[in-house]
C-alpha positions as CSV (number, residue, x, y, z in Angstrom):
1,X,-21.6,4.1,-4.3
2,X,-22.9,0.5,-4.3
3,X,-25.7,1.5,-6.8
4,X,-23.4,2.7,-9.0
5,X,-21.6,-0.7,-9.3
6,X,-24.5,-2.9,-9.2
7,X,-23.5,-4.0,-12.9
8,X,-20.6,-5.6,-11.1
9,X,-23.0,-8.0,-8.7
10,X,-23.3,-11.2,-10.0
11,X,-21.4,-13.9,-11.6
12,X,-19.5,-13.8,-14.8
13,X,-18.0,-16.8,-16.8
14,X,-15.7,-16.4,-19.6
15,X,-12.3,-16.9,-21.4
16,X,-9.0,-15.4,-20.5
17,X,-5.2,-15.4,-21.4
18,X,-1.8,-15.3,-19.5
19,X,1.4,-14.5,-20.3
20,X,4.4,-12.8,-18.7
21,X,8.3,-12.5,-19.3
22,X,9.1,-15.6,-17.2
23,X,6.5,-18.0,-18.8
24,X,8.0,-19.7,-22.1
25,X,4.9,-19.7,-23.7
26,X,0.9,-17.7,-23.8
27,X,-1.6,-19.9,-22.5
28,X,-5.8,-20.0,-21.5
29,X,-7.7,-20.3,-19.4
30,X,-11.7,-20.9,-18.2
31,X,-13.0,-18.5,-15.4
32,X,-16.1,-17.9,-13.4
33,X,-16.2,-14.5,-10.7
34,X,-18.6,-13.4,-8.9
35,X,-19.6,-10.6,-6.5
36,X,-22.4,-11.0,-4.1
37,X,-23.2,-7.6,-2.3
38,X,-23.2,-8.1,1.8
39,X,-27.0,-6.6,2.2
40,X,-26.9,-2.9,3.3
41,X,-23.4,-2.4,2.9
42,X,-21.5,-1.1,0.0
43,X,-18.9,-4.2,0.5
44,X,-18.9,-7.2,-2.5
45,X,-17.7,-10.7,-1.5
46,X,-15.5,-11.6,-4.4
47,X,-14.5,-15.3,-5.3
48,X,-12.7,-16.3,-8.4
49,X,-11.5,-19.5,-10.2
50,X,-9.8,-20.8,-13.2
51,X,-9.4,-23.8,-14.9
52,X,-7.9,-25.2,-17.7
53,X,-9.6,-24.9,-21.1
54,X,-11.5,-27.4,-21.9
55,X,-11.2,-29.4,-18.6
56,X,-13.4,-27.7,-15.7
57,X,-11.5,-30.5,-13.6
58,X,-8.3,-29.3,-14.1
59,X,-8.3,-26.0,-11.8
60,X,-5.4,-23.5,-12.4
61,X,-5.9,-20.8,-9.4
62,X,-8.8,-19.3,-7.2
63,X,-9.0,-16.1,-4.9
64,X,-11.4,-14.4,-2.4
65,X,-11.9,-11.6,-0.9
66,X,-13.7,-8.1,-0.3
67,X,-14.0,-5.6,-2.2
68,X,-15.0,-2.4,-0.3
69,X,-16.4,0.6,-2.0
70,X,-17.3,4.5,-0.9
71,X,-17.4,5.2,2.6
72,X,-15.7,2.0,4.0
73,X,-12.8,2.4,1.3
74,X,-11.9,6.0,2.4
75,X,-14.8,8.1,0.6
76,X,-16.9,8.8,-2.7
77,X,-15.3,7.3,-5.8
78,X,-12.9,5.1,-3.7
79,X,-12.3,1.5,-3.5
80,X,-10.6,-1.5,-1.6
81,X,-9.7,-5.0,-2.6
82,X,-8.5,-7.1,0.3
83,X,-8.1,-10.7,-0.8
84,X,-6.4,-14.5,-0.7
85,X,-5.3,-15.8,-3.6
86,X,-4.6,-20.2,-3.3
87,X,-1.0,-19.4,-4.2
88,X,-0.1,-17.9,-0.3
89,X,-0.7,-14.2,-1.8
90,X,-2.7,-11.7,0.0
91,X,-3.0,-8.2,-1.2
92,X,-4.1,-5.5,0.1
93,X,-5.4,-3.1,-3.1
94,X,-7.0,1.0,-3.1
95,X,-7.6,2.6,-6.0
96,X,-11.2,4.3,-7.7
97,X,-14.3,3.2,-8.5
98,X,-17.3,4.2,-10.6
99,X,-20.1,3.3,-12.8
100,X,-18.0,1.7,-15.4
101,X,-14.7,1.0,-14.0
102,X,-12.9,-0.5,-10.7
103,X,-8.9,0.1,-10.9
104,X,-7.0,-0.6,-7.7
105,X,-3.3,-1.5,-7.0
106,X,-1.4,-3.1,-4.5
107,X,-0.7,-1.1,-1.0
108,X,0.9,-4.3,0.7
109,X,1.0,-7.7,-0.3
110,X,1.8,-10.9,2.0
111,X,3.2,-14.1,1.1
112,X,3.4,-17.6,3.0
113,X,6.8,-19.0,3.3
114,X,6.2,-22.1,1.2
115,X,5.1,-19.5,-1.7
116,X,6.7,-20.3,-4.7
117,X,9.2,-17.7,-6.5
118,X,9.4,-15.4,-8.2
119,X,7.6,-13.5,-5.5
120,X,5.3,-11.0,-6.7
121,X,5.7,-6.9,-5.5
122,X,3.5,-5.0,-7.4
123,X,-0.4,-5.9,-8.2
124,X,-2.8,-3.6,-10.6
125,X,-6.2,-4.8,-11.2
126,X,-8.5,-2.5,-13.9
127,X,-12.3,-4.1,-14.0
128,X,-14.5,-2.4,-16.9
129,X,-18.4,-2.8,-17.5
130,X,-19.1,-4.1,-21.2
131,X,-22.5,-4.3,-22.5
132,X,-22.6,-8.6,-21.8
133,X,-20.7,-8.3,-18.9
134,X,-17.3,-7.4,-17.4
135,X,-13.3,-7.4,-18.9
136,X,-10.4,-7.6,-16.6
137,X,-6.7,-6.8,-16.8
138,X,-4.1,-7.9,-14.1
139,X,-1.0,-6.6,-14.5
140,X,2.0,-7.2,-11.8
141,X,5.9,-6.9,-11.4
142,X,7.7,-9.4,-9.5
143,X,11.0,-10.1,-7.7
144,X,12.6,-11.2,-11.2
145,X,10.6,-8.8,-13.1
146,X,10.2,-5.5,-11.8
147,X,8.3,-3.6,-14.2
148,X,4.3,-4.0,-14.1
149,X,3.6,-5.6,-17.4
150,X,0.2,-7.1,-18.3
151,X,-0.3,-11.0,-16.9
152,X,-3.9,-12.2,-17.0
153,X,-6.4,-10.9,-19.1
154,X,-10.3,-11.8,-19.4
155,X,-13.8,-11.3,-20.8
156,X,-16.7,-12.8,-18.9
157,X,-19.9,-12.5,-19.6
158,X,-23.1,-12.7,-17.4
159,X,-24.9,-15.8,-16.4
């Protein structure tokens, strides 16, 4: 299974945009991710960041984690993200994986105290292969907005 997703080793840099129903207005972001294979397994170490556009000094939000594919993640074709965001988020994500996709969704997610609200209670996360690189979509429903709508979206390309 880990061959299968090699294109997803590496790091990507890129552009994205936010938006949701509680956030007055669109805005955009600068983002680098990367996923560094642990040697022999079929397991990614998976850090992310954001920044303001424009400003690399002006960071916006970063997350780690694990993303567990095949065998560890319950079989052939399945995956697992398991991950910290710097907001007090944890999620716990198992979904599919393949040779051009990873889509996984939130099985529990935990939240600090001092989290700020609204608190989020659903999490979808959809990774695609493109020909430069990878493009993301995030979509998530929260304590004031239950449907899952889209939030973040991104292309990043290689580098």
């Amino acid at each position: 299974m880990a061959d299968q997703l090699q294109w997803i080793s590496g790091t990507f840099k890129g552009d994205g945009c936010g938006t949701y129903p509680t956030i007055k207005a669109p805005f955009e972001y600068e983002e680098e991710v990367s996923f560094e294979q642990v040697p022999g397994k079929p397991i990614f170490f998976y850090r992310q960041k954001t920044w303001k556009k424009g400003d690399p000094a002006a960071a916006m939000h970063a997350e780690s984690g694990y993303l567990r594919l095949g065998p560890p993640a319950g079989g052939p074709g399945k995956a697992q993200l398991v991950m910290s965001q710097i907001t007090g988020l944890t999620e716990v994500c198992e979904g599919t994986a393949d040779g051009e996709a990873v889509s996984v969704s939130s099985k529990a997610l935990g939240r600090v105290s001092t989290a700020k609200d609204p608190a989020v209670a659903e999490i979808v996360r959809e990774i695609r292969k493109t020909p430069e690189g990878i493009k993301y979509k995030v979509s998530m429903g929260t304590s004031s907005h239950a449907e899952v709508v889209t939030h973040l979206e991104a292309t990043l390309k290689r580098v």
